[in-house]
PyMOL Python script that loads the backbone (N, CA, C, O; Angstrom):
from pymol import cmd

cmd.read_pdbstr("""\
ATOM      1  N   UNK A   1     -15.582 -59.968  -3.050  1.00  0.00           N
ATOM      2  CA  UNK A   1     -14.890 -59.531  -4.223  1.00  0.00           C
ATOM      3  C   UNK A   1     -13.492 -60.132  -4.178  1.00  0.00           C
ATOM      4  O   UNK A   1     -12.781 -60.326  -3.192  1.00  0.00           O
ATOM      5  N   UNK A   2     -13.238 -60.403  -5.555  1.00  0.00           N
ATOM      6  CA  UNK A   2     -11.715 -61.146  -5.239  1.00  0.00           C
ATOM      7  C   UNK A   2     -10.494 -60.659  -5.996  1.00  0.00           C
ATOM      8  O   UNK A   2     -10.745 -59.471  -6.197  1.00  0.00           O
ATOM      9  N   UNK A   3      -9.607 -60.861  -6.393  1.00  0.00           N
ATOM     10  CA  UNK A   3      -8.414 -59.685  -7.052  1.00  0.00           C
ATOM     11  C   UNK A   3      -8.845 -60.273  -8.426  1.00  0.00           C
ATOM     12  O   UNK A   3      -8.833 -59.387  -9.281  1.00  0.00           O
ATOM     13  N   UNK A   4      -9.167 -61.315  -8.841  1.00  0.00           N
ATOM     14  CA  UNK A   4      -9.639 -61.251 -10.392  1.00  0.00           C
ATOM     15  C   UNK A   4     -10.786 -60.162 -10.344  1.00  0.00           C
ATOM     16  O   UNK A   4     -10.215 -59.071 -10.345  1.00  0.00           O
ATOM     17  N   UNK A   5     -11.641 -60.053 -10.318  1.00  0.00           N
ATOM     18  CA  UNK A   5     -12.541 -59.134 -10.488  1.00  0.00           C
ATOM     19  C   UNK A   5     -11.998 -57.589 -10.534  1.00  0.00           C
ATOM     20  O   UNK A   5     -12.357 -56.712 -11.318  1.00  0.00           O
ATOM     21  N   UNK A   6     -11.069 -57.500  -9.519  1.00  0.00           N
ATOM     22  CA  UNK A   6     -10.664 -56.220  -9.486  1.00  0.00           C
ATOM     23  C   UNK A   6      -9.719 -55.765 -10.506  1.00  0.00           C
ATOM     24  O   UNK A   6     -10.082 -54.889 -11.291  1.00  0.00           O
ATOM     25  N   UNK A   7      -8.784 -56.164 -10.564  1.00  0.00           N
ATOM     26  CA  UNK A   7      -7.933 -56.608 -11.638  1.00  0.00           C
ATOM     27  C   UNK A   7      -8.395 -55.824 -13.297  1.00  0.00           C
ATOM     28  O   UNK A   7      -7.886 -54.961 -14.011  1.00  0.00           O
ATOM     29  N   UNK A   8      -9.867 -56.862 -13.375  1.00  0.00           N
ATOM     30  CA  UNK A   8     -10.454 -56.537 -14.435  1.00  0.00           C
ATOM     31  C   UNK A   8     -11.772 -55.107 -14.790  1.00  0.00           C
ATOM     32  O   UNK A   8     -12.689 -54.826 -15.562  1.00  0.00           O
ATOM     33  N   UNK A   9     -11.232 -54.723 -13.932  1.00  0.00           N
ATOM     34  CA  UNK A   9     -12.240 -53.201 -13.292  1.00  0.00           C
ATOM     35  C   UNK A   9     -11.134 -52.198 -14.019  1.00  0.00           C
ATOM     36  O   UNK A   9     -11.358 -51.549 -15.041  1.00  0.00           O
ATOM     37  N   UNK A  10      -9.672 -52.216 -13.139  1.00  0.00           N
ATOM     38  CA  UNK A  10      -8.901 -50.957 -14.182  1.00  0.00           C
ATOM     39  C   UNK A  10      -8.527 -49.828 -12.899  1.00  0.00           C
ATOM     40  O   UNK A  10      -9.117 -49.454 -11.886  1.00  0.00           O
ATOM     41  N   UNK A  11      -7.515 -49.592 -13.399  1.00  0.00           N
ATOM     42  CA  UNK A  11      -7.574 -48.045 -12.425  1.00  0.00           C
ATOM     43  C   UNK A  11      -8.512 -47.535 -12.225  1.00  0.00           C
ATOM     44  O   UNK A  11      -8.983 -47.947 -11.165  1.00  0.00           O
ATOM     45  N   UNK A  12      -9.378 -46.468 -12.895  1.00  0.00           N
ATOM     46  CA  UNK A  12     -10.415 -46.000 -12.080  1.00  0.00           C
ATOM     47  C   UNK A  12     -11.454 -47.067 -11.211  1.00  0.00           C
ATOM     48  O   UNK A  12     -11.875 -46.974 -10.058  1.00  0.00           O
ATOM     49  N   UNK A  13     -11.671 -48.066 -12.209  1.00  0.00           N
ATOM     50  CA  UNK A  13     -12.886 -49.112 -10.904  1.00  0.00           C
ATOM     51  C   UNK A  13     -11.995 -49.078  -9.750  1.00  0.00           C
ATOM     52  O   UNK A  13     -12.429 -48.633  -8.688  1.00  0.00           O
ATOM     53  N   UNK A  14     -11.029 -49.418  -9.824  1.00  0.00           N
ATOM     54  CA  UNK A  14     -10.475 -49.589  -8.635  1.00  0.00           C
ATOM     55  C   UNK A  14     -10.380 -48.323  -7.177  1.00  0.00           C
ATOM     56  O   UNK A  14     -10.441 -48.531  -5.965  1.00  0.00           O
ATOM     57  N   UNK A  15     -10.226 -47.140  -7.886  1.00  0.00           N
ATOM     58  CA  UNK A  15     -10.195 -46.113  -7.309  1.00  0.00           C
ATOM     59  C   UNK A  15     -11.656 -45.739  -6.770  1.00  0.00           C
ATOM     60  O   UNK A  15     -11.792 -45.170  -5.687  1.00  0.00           O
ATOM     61  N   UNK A  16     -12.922 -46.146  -7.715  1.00  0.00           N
ATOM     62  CA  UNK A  16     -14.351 -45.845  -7.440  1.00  0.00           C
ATOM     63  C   UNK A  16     -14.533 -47.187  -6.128  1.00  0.00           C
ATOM     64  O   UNK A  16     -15.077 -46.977  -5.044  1.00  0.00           O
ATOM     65  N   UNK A  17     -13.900 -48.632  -6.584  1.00  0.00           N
ATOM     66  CA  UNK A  17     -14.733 -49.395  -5.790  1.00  0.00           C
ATOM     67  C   UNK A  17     -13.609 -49.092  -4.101  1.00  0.00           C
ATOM     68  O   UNK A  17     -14.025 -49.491  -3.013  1.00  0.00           O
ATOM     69  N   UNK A  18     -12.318 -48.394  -4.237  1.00  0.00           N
ATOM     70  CA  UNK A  18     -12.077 -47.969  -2.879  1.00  0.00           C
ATOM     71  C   UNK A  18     -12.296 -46.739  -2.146  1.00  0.00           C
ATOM     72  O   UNK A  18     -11.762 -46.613  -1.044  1.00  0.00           O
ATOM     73  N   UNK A  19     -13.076 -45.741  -2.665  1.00  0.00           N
ATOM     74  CA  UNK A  19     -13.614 -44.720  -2.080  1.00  0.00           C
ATOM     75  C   UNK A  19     -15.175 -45.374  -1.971  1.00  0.00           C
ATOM     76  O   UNK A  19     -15.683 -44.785  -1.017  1.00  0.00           O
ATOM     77  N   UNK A  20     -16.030 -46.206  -2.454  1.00  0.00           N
ATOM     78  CA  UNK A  20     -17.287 -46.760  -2.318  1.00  0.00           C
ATOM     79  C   UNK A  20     -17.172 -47.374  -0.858  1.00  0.00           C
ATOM     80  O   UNK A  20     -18.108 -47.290  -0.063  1.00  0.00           O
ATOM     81  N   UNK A  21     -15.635 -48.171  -0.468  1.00  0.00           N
ATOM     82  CA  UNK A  21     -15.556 -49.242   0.837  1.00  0.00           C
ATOM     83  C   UNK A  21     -14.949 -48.296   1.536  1.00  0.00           C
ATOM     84  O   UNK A  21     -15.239 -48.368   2.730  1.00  0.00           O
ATOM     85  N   UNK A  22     -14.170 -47.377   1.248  1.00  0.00           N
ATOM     86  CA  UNK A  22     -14.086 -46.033   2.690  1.00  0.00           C
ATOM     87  C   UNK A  22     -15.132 -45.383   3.508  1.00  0.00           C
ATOM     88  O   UNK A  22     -15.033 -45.251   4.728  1.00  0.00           O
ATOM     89  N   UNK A  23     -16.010 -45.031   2.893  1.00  0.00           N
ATOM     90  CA  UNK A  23     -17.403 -44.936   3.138  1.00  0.00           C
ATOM     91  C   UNK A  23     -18.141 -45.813   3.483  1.00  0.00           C
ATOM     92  O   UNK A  23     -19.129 -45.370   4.070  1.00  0.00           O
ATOM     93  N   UNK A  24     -18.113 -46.930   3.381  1.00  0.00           N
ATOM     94  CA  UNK A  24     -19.196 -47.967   3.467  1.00  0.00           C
ATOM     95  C   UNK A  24     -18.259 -48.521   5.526  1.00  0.00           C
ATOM     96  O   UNK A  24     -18.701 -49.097   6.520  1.00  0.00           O
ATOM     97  N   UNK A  25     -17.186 -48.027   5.234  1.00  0.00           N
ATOM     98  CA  UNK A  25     -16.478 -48.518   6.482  1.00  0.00           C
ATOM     99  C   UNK A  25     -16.925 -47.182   7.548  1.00  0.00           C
ATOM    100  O   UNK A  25     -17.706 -47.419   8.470  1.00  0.00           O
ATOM    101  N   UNK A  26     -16.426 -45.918   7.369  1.00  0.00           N
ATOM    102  CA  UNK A  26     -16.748 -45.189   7.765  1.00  0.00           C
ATOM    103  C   UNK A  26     -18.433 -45.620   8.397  1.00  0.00           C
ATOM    104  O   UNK A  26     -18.767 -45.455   9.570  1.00  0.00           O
ATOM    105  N   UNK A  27     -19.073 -46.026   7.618  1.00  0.00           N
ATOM    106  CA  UNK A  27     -20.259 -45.715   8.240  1.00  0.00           C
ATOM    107  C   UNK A  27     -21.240 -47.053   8.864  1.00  0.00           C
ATOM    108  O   UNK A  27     -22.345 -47.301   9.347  1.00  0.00           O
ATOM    109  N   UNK A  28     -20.140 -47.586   8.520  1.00  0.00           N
ATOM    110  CA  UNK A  28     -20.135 -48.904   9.983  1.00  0.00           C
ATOM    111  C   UNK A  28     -19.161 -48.743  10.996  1.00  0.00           C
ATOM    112  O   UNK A  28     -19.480 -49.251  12.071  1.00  0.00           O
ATOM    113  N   UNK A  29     -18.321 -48.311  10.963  1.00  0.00           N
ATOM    114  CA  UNK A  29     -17.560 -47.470  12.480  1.00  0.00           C
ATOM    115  C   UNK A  29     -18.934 -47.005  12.738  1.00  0.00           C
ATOM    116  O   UNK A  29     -19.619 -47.944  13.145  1.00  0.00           O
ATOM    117  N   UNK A  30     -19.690 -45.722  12.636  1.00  0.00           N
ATOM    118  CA  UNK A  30     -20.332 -45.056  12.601  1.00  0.00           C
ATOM    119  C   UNK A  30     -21.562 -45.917  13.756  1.00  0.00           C
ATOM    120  O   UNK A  30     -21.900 -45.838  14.937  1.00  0.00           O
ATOM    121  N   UNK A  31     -21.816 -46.511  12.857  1.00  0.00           N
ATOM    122  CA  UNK A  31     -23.357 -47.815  13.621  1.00  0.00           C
ATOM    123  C   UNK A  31     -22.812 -48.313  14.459  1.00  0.00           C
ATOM    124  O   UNK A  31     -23.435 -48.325  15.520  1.00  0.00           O
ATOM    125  N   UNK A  32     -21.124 -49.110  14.462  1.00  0.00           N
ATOM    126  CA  UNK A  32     -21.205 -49.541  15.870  1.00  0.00           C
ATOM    127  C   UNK A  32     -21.256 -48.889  17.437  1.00  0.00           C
ATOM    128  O   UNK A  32     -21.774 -49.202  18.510  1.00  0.00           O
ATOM    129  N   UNK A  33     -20.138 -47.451  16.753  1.00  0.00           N
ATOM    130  CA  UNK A  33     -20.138 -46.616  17.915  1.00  0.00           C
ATOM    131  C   UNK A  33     -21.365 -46.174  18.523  1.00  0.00           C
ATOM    132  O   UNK A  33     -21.446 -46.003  19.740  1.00  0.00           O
ATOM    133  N   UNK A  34     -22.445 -45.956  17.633  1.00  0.00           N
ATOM    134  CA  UNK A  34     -24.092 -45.738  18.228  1.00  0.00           C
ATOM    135  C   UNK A  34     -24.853 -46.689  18.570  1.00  0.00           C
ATOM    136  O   UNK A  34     -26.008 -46.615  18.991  1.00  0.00           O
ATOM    137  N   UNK A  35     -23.893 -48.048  18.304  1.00  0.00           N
ATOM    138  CA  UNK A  35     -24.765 -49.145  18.784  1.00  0.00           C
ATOM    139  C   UNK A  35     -25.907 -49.555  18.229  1.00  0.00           C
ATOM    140  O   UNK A  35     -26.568 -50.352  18.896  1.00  0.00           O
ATOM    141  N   UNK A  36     -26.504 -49.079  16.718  1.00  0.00           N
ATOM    142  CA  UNK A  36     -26.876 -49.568  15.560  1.00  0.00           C
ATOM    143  C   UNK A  36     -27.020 -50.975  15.365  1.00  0.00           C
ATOM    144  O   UNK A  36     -28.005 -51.700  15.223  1.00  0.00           O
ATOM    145  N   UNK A  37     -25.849 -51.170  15.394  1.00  0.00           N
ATOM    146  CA  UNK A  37     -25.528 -52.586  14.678  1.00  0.00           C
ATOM    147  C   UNK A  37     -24.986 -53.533  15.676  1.00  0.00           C
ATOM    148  O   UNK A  37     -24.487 -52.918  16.618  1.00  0.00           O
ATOM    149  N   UNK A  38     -24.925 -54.558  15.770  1.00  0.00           N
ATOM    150  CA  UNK A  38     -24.361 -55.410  16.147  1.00  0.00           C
ATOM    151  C   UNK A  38     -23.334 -56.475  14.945  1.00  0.00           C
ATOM    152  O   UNK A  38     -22.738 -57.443  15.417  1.00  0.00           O
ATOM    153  N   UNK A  39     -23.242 -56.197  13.582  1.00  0.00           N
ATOM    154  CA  UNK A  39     -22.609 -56.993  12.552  1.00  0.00           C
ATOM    155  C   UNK A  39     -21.032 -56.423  12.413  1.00  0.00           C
ATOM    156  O   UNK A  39     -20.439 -55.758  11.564  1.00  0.00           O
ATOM    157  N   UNK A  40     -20.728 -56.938  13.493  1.00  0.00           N
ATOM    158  CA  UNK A  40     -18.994 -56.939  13.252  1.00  0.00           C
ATOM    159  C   UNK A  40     -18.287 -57.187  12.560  1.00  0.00           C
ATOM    160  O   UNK A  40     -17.263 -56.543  12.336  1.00  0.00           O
ATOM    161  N   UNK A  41     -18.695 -58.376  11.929  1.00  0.00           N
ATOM    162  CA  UNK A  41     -17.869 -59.353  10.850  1.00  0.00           C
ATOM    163  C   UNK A  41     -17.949 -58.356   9.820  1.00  0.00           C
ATOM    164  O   UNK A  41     -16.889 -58.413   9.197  1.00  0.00           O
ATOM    165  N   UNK A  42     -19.138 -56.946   9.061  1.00  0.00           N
ATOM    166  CA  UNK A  42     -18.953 -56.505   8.232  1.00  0.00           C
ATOM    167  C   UNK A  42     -18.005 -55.423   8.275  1.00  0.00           C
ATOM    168  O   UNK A  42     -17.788 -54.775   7.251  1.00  0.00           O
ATOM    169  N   UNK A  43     -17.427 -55.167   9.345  1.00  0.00           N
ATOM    170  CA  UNK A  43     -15.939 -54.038   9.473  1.00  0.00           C
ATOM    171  C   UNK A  43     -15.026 -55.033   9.067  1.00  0.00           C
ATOM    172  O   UNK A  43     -14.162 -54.477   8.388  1.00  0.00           O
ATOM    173  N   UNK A  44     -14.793 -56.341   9.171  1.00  0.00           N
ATOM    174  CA  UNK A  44     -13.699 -56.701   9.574  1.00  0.00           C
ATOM    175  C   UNK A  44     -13.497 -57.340   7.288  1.00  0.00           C
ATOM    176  O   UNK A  44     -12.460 -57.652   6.703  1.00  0.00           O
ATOM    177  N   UNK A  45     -14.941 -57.272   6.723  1.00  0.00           N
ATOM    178  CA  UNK A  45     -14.637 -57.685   5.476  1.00  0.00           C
ATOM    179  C   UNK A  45     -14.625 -56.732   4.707  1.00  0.00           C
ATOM    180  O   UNK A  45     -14.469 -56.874   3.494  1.00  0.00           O
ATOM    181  N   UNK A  46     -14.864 -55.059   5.560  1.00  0.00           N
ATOM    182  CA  UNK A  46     -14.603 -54.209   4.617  1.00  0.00           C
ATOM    183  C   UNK A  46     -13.296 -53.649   4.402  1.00  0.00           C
ATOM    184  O   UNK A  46     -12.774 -53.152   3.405  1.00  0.00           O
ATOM    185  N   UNK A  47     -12.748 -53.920   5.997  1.00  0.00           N
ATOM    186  CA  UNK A  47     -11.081 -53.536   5.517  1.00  0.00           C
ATOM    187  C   UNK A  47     -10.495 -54.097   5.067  1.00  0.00           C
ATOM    188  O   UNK A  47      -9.530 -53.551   4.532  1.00  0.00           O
ATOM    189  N   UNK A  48     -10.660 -55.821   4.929  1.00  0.00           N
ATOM    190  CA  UNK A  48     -10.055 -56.761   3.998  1.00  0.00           C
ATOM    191  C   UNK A  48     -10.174 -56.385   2.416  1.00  0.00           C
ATOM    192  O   UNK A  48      -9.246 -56.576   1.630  1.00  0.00           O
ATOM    193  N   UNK A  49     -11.403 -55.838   2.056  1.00  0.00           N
ATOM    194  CA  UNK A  49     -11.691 -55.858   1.011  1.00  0.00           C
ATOM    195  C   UNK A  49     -10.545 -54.034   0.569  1.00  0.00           C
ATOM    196  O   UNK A  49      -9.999 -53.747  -0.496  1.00  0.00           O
ATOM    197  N   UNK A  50     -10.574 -53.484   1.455  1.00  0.00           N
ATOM    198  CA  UNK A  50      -9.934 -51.706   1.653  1.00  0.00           C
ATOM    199  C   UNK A  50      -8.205 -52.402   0.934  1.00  0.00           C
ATOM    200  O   UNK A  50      -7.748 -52.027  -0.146  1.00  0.00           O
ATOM    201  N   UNK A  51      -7.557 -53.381   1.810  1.00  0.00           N
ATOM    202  CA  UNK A  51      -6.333 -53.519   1.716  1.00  0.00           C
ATOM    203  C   UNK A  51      -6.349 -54.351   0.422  1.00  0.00           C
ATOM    204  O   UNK A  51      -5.524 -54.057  -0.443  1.00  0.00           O
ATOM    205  N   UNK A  52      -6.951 -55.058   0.271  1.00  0.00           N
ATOM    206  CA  UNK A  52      -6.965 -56.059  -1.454  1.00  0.00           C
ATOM    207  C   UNK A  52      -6.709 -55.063  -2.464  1.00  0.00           C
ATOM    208  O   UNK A  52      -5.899 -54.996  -3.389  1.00  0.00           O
ATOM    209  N   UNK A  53      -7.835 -54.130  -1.931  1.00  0.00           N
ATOM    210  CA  UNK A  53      -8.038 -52.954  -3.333  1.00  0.00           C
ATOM    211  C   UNK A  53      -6.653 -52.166  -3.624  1.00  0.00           C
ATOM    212  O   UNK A  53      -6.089 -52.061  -4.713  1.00  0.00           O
ATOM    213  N   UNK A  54      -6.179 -51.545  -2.152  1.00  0.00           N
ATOM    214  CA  UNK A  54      -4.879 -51.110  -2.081  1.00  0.00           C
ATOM    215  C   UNK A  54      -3.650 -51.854  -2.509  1.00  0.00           C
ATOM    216  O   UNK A  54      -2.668 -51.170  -2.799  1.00  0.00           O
ATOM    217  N   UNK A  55      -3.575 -53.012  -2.579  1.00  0.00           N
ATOM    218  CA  UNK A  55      -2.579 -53.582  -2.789  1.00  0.00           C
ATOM    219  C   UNK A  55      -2.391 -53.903  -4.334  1.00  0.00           C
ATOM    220  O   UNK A  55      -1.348 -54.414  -4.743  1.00  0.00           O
ATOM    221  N   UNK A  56      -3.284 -53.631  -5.039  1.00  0.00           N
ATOM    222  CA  UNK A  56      -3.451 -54.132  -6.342  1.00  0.00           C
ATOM    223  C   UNK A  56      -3.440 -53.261  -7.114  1.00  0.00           C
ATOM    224  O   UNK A  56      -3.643 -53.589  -8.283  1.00  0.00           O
ATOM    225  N   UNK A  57      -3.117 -51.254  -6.700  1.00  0.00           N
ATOM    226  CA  UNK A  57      -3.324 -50.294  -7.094  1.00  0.00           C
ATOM    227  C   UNK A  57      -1.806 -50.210  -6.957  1.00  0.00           C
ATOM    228  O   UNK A  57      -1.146 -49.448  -7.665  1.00  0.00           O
ATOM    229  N   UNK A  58      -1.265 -51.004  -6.036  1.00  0.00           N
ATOM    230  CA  UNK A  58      -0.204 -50.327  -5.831  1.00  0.00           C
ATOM    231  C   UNK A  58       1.157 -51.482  -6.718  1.00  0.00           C
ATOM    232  O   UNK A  58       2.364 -51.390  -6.943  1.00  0.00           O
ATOM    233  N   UNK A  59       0.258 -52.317  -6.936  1.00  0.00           N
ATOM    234  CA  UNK A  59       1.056 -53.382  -7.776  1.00  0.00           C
ATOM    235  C   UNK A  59       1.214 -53.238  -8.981  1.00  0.00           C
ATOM    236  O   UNK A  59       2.189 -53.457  -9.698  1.00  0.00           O
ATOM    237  N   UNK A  60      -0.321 -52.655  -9.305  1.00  0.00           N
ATOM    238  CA  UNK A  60      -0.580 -51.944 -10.602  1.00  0.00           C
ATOM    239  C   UNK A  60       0.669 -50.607 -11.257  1.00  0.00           C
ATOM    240  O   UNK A  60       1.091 -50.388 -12.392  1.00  0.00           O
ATOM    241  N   UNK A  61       0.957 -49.898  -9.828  1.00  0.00           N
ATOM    242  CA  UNK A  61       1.644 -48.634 -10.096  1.00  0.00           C
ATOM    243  C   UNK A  61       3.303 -49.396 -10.309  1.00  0.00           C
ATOM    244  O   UNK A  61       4.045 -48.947 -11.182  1.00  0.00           O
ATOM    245  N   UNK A  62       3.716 -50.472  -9.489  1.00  0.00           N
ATOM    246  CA  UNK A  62       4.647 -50.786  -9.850  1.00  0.00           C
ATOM    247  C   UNK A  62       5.150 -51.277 -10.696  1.00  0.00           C
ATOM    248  O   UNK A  62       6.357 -51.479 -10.830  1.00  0.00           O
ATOM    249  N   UNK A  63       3.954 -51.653 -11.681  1.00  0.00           N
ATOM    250  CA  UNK A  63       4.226 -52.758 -12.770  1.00  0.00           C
ATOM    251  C   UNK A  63       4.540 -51.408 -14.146  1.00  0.00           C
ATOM    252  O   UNK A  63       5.304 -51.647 -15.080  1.00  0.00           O
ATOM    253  N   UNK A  64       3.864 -50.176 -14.018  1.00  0.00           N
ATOM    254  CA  UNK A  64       3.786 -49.098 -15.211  1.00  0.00           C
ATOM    255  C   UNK A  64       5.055 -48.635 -14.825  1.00  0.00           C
ATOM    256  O   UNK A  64       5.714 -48.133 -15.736  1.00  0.00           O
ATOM    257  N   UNK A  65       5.655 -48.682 -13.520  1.00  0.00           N
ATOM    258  CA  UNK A  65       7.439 -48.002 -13.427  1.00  0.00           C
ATOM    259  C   UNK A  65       8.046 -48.879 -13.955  1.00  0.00           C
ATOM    260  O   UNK A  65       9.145 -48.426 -14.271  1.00  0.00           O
ATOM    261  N   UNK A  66       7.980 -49.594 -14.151  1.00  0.00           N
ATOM    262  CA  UNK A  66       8.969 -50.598 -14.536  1.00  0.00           C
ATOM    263  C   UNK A  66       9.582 -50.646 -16.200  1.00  0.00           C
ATOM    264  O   UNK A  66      10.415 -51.491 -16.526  1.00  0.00           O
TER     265      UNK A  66
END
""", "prot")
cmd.dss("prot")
cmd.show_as("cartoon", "prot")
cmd.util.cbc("prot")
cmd.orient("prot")
């Protein structure tokens, strides 16, 4: 997912698609600690994807103070 896409989602998408990747992280912590999984790389693109979302909510909020 990339910040155009998100962008064009809106406050709430944005808020749905970062409680969807809190969870989706959560529960790959989850698999690795039980040893489930071996797919690392997918923690490491869900928090990328966690901080994109965050950063664009929060760019968003700065742009309506203004």
């Amino acid at each position: 997912m990339n910040a155009k896409e998100l962008r064009a989602k809106g406050a709430d998408g944005m808020k749905k698609e970062l409680m969807e990747l809190l969870r989706a992280q959560f529960s790959l912590r989850m698999q690795l600690s039980t040893q489930q999984t071996n797919k690392t790389h997918e923690l490491r693109k869900v928090r990328r994807d966690i901080a994109r979302v965050r950063t664009l909510m929060s760019e968003a909020s700065a742009q309506a103070g203004n």
